[in-house]
C-alpha positions as CSV (number, residue, x, y, z in Angstrom):
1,X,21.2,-21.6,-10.9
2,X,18.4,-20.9,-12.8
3,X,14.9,-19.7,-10.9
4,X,11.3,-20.2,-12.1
5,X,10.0,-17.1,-10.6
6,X,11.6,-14.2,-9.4
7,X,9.5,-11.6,-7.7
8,X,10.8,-7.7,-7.7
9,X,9.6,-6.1,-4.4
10,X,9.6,-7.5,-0.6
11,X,7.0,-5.6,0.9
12,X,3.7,-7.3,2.0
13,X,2.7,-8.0,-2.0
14,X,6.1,-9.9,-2.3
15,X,6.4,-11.2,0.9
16,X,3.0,-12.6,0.7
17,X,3.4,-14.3,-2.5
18,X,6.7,-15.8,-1.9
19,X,4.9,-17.4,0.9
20,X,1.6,-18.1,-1.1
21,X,3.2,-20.0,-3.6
22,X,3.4,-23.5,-4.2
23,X,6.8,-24.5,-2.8
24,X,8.1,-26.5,-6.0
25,X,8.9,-23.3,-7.4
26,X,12.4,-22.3,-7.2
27,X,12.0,-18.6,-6.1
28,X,13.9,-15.5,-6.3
29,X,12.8,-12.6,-4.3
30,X,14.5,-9.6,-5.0
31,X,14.7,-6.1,-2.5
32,X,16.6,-2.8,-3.2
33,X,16.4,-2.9,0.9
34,X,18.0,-4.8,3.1
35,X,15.5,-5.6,5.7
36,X,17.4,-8.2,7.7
37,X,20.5,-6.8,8.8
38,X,21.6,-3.8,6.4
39,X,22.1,0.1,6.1
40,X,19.2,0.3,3.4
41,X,16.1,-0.2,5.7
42,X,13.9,2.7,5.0
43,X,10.4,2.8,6.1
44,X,7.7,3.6,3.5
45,X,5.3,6.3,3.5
46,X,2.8,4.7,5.1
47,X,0.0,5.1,7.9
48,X,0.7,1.3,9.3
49,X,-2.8,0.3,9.3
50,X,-4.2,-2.9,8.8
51,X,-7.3,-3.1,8.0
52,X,-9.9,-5.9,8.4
53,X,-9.5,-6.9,5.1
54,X,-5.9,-7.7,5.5
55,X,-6.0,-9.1,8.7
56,X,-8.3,-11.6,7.1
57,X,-5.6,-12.3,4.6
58,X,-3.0,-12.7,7.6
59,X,-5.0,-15.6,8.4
60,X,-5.0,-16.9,5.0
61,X,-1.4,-17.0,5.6
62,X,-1.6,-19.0,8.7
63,X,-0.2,-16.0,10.3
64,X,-1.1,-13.9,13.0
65,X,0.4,-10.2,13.5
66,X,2.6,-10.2,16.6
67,X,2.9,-8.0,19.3
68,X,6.4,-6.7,18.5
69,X,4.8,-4.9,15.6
70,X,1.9,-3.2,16.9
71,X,2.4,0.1,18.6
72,X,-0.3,2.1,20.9
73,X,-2.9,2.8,20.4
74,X,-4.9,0.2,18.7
75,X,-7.7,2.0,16.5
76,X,-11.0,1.7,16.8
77,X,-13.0,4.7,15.3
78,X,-12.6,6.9,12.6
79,X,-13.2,11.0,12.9
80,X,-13.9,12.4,9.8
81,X,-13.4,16.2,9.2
82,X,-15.0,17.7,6.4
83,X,-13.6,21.0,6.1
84,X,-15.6,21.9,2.8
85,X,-18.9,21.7,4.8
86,X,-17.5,22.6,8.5
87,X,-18.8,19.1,9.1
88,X,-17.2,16.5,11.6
89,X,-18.6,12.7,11.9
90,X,-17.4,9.6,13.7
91,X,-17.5,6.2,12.1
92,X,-17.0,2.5,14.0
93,X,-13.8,0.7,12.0
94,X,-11.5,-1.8,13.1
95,X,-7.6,-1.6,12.8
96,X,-4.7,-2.8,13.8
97,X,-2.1,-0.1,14.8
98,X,1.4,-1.3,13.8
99,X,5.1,0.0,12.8
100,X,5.2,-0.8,9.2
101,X,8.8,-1.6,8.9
102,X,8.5,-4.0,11.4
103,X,5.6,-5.5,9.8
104,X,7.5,-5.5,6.2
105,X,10.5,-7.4,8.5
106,X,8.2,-9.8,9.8
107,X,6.4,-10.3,6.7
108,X,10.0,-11.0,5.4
109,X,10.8,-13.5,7.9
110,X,8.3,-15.8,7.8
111,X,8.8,-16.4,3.9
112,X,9.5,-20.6,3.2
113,X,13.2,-22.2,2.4
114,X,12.7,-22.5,-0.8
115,X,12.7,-18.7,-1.9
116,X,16.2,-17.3,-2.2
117,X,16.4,-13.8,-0.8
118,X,18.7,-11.0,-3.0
119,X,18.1,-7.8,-0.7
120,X,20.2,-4.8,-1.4
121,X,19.5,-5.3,-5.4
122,X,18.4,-3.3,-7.3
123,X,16.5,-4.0,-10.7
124,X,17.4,-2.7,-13.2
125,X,16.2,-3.8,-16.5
126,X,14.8,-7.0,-18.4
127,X,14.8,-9.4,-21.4
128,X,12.4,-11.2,-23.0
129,X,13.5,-14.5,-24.5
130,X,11.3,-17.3,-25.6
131,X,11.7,-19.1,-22.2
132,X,10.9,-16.2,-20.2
133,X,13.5,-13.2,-19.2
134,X,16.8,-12.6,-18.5
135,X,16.8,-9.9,-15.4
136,X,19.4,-7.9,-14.6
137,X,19.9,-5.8,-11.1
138,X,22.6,-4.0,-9.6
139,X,24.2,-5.2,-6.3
140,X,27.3,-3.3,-4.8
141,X,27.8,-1.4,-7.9
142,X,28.1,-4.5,-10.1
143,X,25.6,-5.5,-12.5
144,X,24.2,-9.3,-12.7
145,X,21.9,-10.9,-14.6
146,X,19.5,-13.9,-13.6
147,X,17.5,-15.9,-16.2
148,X,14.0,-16.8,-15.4
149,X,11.1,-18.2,-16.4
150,X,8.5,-15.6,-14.8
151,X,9.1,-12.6,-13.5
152,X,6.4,-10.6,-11.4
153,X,6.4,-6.9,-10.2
154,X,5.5,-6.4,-6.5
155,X,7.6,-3.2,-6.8
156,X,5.0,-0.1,-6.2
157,X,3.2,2.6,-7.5
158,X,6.5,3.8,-9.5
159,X,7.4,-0.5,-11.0
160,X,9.9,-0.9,-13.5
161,X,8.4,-4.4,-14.0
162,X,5.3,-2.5,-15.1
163,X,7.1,0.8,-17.1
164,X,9.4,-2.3,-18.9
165,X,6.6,-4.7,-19.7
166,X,3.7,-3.0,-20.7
167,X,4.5,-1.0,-23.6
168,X,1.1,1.6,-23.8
169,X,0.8,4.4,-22.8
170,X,0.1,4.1,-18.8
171,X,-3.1,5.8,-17.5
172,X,-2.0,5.1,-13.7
173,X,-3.6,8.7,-12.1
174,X,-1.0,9.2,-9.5
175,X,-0.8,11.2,-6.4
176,X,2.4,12.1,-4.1
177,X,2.0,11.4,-0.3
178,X,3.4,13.3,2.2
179,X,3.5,12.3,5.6
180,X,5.2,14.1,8.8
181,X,6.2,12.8,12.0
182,X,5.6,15.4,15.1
183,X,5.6,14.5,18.9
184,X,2.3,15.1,20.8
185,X,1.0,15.4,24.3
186,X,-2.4,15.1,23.0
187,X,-4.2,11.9,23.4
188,X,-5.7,11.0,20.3
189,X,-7.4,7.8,20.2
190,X,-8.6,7.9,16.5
191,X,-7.6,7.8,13.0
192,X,-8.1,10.7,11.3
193,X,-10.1,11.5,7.9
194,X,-9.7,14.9,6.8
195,X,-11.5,16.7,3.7
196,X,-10.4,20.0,2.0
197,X,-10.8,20.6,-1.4
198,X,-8.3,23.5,-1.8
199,X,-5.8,21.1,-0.7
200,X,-6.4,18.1,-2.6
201,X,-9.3,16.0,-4.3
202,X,-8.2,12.9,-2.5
203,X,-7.9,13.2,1.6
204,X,-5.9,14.0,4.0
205,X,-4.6,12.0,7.3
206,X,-3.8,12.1,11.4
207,X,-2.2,8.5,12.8
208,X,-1.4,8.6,16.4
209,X,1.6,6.2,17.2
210,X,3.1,5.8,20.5
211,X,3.0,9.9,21.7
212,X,3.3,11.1,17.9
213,X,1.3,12.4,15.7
214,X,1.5,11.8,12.1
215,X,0.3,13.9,9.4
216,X,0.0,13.0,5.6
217,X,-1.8,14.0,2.7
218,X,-2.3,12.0,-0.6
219,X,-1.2,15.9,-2.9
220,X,-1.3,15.8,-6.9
221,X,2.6,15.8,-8.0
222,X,3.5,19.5,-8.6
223,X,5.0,22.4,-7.2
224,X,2.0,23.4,-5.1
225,X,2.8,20.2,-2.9
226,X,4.6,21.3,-0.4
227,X,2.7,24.6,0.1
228,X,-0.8,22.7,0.6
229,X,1.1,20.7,2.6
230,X,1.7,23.6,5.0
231,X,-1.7,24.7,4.7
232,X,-3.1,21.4,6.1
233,X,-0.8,21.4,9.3
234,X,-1.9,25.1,10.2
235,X,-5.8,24.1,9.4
236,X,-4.6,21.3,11.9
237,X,-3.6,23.6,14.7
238,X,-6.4,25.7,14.1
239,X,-8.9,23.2,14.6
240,X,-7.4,22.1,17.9
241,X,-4.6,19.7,17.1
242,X,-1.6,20.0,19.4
243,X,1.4,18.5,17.9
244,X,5.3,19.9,18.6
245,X,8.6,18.9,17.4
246,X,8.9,17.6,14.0
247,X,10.7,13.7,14.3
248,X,10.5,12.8,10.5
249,X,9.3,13.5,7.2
250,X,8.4,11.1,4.2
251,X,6.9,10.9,0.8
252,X,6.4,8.2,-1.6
253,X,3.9,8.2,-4.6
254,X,0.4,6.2,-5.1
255,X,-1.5,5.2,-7.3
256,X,-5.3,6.1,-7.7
257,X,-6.7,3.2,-10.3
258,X,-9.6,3.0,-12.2
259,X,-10.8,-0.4,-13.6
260,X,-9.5,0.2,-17.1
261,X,-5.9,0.5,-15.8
262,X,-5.1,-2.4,-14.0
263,X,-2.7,-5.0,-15.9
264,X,-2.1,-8.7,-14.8
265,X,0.9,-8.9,-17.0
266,X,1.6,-11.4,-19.9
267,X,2.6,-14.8,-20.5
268,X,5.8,-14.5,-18.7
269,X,5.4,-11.3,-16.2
270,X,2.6,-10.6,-13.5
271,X,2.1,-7.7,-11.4
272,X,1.0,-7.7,-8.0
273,X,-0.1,-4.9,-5.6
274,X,0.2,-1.2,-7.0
275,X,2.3,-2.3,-9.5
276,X,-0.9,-3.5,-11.1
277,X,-2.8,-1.0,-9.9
278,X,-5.1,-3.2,-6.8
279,X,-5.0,-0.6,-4.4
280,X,-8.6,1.2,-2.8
281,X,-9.4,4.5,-5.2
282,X,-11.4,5.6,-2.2
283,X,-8.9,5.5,0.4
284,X,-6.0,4.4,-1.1
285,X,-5.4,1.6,1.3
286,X,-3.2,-1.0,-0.3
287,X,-2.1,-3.6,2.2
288,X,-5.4,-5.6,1.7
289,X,-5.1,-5.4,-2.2
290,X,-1.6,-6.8,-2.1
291,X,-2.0,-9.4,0.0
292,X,-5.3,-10.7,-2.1
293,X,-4.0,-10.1,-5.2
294,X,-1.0,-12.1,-4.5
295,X,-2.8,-15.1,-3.1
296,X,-5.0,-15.0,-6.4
297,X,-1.6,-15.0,-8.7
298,X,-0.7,-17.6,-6.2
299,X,-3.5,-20.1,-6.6
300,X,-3.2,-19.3,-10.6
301,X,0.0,-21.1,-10.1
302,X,-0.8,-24.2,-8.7
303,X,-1.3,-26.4,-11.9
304,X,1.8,-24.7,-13.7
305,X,3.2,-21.5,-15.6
306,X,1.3,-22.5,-18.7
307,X,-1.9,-20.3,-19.0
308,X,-1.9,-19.1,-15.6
309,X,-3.0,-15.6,-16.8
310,X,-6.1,-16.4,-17.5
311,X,-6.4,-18.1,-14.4
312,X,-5.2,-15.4,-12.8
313,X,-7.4,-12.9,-14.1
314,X,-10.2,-15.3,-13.4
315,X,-9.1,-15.4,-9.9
316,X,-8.3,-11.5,-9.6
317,X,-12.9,-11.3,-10.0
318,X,-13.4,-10.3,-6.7
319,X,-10.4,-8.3,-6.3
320,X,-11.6,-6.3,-9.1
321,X,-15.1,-6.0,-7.9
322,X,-14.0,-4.8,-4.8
323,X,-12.0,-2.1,-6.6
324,X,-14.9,-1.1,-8.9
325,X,-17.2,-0.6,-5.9
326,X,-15.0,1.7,-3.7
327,X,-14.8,3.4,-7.5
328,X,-18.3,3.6,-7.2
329,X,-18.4,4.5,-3.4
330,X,-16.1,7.7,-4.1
331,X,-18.6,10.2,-5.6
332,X,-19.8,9.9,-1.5
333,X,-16.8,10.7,-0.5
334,X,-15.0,13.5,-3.2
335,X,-18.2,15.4,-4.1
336,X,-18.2,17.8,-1.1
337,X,-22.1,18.5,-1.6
338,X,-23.4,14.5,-1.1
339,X,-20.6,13.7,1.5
340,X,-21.7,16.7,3.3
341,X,-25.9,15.4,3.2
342,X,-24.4,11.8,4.4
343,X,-22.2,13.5,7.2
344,X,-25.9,15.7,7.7
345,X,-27.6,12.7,8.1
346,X,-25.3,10.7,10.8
347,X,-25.6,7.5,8.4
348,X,-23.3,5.0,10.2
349,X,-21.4,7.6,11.9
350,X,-21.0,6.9,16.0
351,X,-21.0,9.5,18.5
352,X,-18.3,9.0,21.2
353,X,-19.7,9.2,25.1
354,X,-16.0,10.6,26.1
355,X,-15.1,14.2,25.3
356,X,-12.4,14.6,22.6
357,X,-10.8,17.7,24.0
């Protein structure tokens, strides 16, 4: 059998657009995990927060987030530490507090019958043929090949869709995240934002989930990594954090986009997600870019294959602007003198009544 579209990547960029698109299609949506009911189910480096963007794009989806995927507690400020300046806000946001495997399950779950599931495959390469490509992945050590007549990259910061298709040089900046499970005593009703220069130019992160603590930090990729890693933890317990036993550790890399480097693909490839590069420069959150950058490829679908890129990119407009204003937005953020006048001036920020401690 021959597919119309397969998609390469089953997390919420995949998920979504299998779902999104217009059910004619014969589908193909293809997972090096398992996430139904095999050994490969590993949980990406990830805080598991939705934010208001995405749950808006839940809804688009007819969906709403269950209560088998949230865990406690639900978050509903933000404390920002600005080590730089020796500065500490709060700031009013919205989020859902979830598992993110379970949400990527669910996600998974909910796709329509006529998208045929290969999880456990692995892609592996691709080629291009008048009609589209011939795709080949690797499934219990054996290689098969699948011809189709679009093939779209949901598959991450590191996509082999992208790296195979797009033949410049790639300008994707890209950052390694480290994130640490510990166990905590210590309520912590917030979500963490924490600002060190000496330890990164991007930011640093504290989750609680259900009595845990989790720790991450978005580092540049090189041997100093791990070191700055260890510096942030003990800047941590310094500061006030109480967190014990370490349960897990994870990394994964991400992508930090300008304008200039997102691709849509060609006439017979799309990317989605951070394969494409939609993902916040300011805070790297990427749930809310998948999800809407999938439901624009989606909608370029409806009246055919032929010419959807340019529909697509016509669709992908607010997308984009979004992405060029949090670009914008990150000088407040990154340059340690104006974030520290806009933490000086209390601009948004939102004083808890309840003592922290």
């Amino acid at each position: 059998m021959n597919y119309d579209i397969a998609i390469i990547g089953a997390g919420p960029a995949g998920a979504a657009l299998a779902r999104f698109i217009p059910s004619h299609y014969r589908i193909l949506l293809l997972d090096r995990r398992d996430l139904i009911d095999g050994e490969n189910q590993k949980e990406k480096c990830c805080g598991g927060l939705l934010a208001p963007d995405a749950q808006k794009m839940i809804g688009k989806m007819g969906l709403a987030v269950p209560k088998k995927v949230l865990v406690d507690p639900q978050i509903f400020l933000v404390r920002t530490i600005d080590f730089d300046n020796h500065l500490e806000s709060y700031y009013q946001r919205y989020y859902f507090n979830m598992n993110r495997l379970d949400f990527d399950k669910w996600l998974l779950s909910v796709i329509p019958e006529n998208v045929d599931l290969a999880l456990g495959c692995r892609f592996t390469s691709l080629v291009e043929s008048k009609d589209g490509y011939e795709i080949a992945f690797l499934y219990k050590n054996k290689i098969f090949t699948q011809k189709v007549r679009l093939i779209i990259g949901a598959d991450g910061a590191l996509s082999k869709v992208r790296q195979q298709v797009y033949e410049e040089n790639d300008t994707l900046k890209k950052y390694i995240a480290i994130q640490e499970w510990f166990q905590t005593d210590q309520t912590v009703p917030y979500y963490g934002a924490i600002f060190d220069s000496r330890i990164t130019d991007f930011y640093s992160w504290t989750i609680p989930k259900e009595g845990n603590l989790v720790i991450g930090s978005a580092l540049m990729p090189d041997k100093e990594a791990n070191k700055k890693f260890e510096i942030l933890k003990s800047k941590l317990r310094e500061y006030g954090f109480v967190f014990n036993n370490g349960i897990k550790r994870e990394g994964a890399y991400i992508v930090r986009p300008k304008r200039k480097d997102i691709i849509t693909g060609n006439d017979h490839a799309a990317l989605v997600g951070e394969a494409g590069g939609f993902i916040s420069p300011s805070s790297a959150e990427g749930i809310s870019f998948a999800l809407r950058s999938s439901y624009a490829l989606a909608k370029s679908l409806n009246n055919g294959l032929e010419g959807f890129q340019k529909r697509y990119r016509e669709n992908l407009k607010p997308v984009l602007n979004s992405i060029t204003f949090k670009q914008m937005k990150s000088p407040g953020m990154y340059n340690k003198t104006i974030r520290g006048m806009v933490m000086k001036s209390g601009i948004f920020s939102s004083k808890p009544l309840f003592n922290q401690d």
